[in-house]
C-alpha positions as CSV (number, residue, x, y, z in Angstrom):
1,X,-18.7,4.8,-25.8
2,X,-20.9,2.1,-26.6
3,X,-23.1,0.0,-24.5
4,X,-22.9,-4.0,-25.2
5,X,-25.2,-5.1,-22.4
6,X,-27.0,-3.9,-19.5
7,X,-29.1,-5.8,-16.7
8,X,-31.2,-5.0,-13.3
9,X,-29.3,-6.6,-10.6
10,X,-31.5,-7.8,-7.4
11,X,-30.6,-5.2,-5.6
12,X,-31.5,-2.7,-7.9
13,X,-28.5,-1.1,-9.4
14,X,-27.9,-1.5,-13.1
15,X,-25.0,-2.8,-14.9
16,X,-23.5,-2.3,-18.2
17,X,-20.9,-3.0,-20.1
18,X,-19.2,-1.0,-22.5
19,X,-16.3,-0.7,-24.8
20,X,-14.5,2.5,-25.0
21,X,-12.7,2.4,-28.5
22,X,-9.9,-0.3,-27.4
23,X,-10.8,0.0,-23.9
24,X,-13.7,-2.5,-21.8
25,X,-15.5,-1.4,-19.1
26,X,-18.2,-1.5,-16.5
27,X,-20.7,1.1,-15.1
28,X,-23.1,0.5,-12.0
29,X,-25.5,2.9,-11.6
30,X,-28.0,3.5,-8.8
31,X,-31.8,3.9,-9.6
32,X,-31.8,7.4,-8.7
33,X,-32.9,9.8,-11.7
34,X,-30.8,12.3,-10.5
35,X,-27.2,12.2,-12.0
36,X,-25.1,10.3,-9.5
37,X,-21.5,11.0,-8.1
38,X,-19.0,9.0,-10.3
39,X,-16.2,6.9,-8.2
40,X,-13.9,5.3,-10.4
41,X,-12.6,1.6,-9.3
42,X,-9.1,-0.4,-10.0
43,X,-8.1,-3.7,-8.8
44,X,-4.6,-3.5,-8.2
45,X,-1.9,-4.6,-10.2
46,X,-4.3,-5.3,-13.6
47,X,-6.4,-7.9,-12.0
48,X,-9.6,-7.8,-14.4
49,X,-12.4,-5.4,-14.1
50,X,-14.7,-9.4,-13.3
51,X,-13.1,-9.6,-10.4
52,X,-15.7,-10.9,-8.1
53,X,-14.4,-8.8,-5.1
54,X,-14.5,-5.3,-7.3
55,X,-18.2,-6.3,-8.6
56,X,-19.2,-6.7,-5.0
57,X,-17.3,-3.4,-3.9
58,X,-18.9,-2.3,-6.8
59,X,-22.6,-3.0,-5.9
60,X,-22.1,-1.8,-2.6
61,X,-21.2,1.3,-3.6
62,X,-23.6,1.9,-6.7
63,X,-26.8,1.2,-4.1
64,X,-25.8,3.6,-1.6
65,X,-26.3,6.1,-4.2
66,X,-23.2,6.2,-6.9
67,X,-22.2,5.8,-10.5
68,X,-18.9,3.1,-10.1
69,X,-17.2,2.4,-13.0
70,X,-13.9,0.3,-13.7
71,X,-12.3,-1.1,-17.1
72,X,-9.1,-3.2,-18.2
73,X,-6.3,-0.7,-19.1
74,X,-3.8,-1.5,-21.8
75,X,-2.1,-5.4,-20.1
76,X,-4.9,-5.4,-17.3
77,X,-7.7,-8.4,-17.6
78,X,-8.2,-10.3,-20.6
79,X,-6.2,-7.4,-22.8
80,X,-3.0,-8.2,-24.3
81,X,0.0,-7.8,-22.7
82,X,3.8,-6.9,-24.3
83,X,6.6,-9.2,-23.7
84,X,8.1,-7.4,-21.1
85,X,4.9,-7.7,-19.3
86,X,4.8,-11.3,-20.0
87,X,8.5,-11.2,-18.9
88,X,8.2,-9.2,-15.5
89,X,5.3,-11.2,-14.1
90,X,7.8,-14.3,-15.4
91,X,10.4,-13.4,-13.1
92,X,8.3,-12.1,-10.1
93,X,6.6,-15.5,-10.1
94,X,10.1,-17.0,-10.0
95,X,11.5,-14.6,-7.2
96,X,8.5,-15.4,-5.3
97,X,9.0,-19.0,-5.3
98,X,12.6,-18.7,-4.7
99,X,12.4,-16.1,-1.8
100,X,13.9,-13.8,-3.4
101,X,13.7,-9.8,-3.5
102,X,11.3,-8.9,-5.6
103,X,11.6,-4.9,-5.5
104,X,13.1,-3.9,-8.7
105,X,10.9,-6.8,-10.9
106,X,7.4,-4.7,-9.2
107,X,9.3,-1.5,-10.5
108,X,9.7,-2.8,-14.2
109,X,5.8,-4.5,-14.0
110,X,3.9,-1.8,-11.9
111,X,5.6,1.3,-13.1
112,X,4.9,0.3,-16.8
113,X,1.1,-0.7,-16.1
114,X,0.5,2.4,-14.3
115,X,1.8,4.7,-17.1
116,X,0.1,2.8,-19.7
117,X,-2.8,2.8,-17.6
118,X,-3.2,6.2,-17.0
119,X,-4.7,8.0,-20.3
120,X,-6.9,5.2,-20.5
121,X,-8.8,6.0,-17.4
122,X,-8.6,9.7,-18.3
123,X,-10.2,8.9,-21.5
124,X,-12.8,6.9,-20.3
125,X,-13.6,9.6,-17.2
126,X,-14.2,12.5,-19.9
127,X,-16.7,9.7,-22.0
128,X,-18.5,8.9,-18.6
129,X,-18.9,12.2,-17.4
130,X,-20.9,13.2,-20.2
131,X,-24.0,10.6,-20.1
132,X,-26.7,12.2,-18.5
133,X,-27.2,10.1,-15.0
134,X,-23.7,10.7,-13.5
135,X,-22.4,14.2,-12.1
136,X,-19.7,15.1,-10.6
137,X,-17.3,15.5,-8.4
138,X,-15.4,12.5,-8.7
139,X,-13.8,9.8,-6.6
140,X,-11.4,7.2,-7.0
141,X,-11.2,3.7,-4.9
142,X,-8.6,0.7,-4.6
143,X,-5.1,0.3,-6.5
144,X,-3.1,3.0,-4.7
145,X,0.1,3.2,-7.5
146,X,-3.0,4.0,-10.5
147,X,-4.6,6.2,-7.5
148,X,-1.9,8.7,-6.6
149,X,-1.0,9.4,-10.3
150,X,-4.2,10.1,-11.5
151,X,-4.9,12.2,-8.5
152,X,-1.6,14.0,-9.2
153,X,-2.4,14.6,-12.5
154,X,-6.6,14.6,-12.5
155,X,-8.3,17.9,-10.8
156,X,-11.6,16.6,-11.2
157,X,-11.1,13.7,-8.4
158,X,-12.0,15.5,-5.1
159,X,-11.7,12.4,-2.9
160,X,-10.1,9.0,-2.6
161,X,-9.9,5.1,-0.6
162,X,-7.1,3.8,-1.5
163,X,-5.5,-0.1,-0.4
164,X,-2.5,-0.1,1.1
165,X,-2.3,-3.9,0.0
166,X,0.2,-3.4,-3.2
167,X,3.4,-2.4,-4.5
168,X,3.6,1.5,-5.1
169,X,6.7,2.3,-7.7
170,X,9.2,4.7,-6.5
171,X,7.7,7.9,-8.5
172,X,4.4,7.2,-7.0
173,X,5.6,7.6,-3.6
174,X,7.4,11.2,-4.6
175,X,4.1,11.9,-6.2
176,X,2.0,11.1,-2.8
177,X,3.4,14.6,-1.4
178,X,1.3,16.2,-4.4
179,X,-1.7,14.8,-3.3
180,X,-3.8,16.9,-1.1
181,X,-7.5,15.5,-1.5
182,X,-9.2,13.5,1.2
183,X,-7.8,10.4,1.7
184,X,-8.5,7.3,3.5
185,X,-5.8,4.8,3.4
186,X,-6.9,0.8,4.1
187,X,-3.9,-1.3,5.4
188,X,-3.8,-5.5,6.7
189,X,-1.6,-5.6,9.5
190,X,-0.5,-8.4,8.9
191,X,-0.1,-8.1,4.8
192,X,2.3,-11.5,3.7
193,X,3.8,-10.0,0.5
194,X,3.6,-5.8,1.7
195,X,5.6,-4.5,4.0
196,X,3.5,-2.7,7.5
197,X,6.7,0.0,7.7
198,X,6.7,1.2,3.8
199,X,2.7,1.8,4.0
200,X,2.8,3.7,7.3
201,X,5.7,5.7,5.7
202,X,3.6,6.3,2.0
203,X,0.9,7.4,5.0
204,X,2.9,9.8,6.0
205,X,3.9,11.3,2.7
206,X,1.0,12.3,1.4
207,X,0.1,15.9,1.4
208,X,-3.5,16.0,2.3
209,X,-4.6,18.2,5.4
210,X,-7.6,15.3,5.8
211,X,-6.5,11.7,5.6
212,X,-7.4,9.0,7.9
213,X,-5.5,5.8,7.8
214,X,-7.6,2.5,9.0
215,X,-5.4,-0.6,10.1
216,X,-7.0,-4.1,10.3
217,X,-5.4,-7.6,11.2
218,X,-5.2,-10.0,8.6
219,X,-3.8,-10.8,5.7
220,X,-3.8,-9.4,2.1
221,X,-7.8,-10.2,1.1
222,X,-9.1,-10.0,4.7
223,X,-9.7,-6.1,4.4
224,X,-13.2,-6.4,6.9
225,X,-16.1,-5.6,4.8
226,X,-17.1,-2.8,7.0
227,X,-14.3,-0.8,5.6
228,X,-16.6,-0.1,2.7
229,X,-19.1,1.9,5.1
230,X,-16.2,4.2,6.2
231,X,-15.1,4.5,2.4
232,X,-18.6,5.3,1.4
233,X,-18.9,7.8,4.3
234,X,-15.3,9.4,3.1
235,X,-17.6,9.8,-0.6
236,X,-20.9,11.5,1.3
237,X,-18.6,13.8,2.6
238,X,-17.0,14.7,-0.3
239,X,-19.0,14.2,-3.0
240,X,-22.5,14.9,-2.3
């Protein structure tokens, strides 16, 4: 892992970049001296790691006393993508427009980007975890498809927020009876392109004895920001 810039933010967390072999990323860290809980952080669907609504989850989070770190997996951000990437987000533009069902064109764009994305955030969870200022346990926040698999398949995440506010592939929702960490699950009632029904039923399937499910009128970016108290309350619990 290497560093390739690092400033003090006003409110006094500090942010770096880094580049992980192939692999571009970005820690906040509080300015605590004592090693900080780590919560890892994904936009959904391979929106970039700049989005300005991550960095300000992000910040949030890193001043109230955690590491937070997110990066561009293989097709996400400014990465380049296949042609069958290119191709599926080529057709669910065109579905879109045309009112069309758009089902089967998330399965052959999300399932893809979740698999690929996987190992990447693995790898980059066993480099973080070794820098001095971050401890564990760890948490995990936002896009629920990348959530649930690396919760099925990560033992060192002990806690998770995820957003109900994107498509979740058909082997992530068999996977969500696996999961049995804490769980809070943010859903928009009123959600244009996600159906209310198919989140109250991925609710249901998970296998957690402790999950709490928040519902909130609006559309897809009105998630209150107050939902990020509860999420770092979920964390305190959990990981400190």
């Amino acid at each position: 892992m290497q560093f390739t810039s690092e400033q003090r933010l006003d409110d006094g967390v500090f942010e770096r970049e880094f580049t992980l072999g192939e692999i571009p990323g970005t820690l906040w860290t509080p300015e605590s001296a004592a090693p900080a809980p780590l919560i890892l952080m994904a936009h959904n669907n391979g929106l970039p790691k700049a989005q300005p609504r991550l960095v300000a989850r992000a910040r949030y989070t890193a001043a109230r006393g955690y590491a937070v770190a997110t990066i561009d997996a293989a097709g996400c951000g400014d990465r380049p993508r296949s042609a069958a990437d290119e191709q599926a987000r080529a057709d669910l533009r065109r579905a879109m427009q045309a009112g069309e069902p758009v089902d089967e064109i998330f399965e052959s764009f999300v399932g893809p980007l979740v698999e690929k994305a996987v190992p990447e955030w693995r790898t980059t969870l066993d480099a973080l975890l070794t820098l001095p200022e971050i401890g564990d346990p760890v948490g995990y926040s936002g896009w629920t498809a990348l959530g649930i698999r690396l919760a099925a398949v990560e033992p060192r995440i002990a806690a998770a927020g995820f957003f109900a506010g994107g498509y979740v592939p058909r082997a992530q929702r068999e996977e969500a009876r696996q999961i049995t960490i804490p769980l809070l699950l943010l859903l928009q009632w009123d959600d244009e392109g996600n159906p209310r029904q198919r989140a109250l039923d991925l609710f249901d399937a998970f296998g957690s004895k402790e999950k709490t499910l928040h519902a909130n009128l609006g559309g897809h970016t009105g998630t209150p920001w107050f939902e990020l108290e509860d999420g770092c309350r979920l964390f305190g619990r959990h990981l400190k």
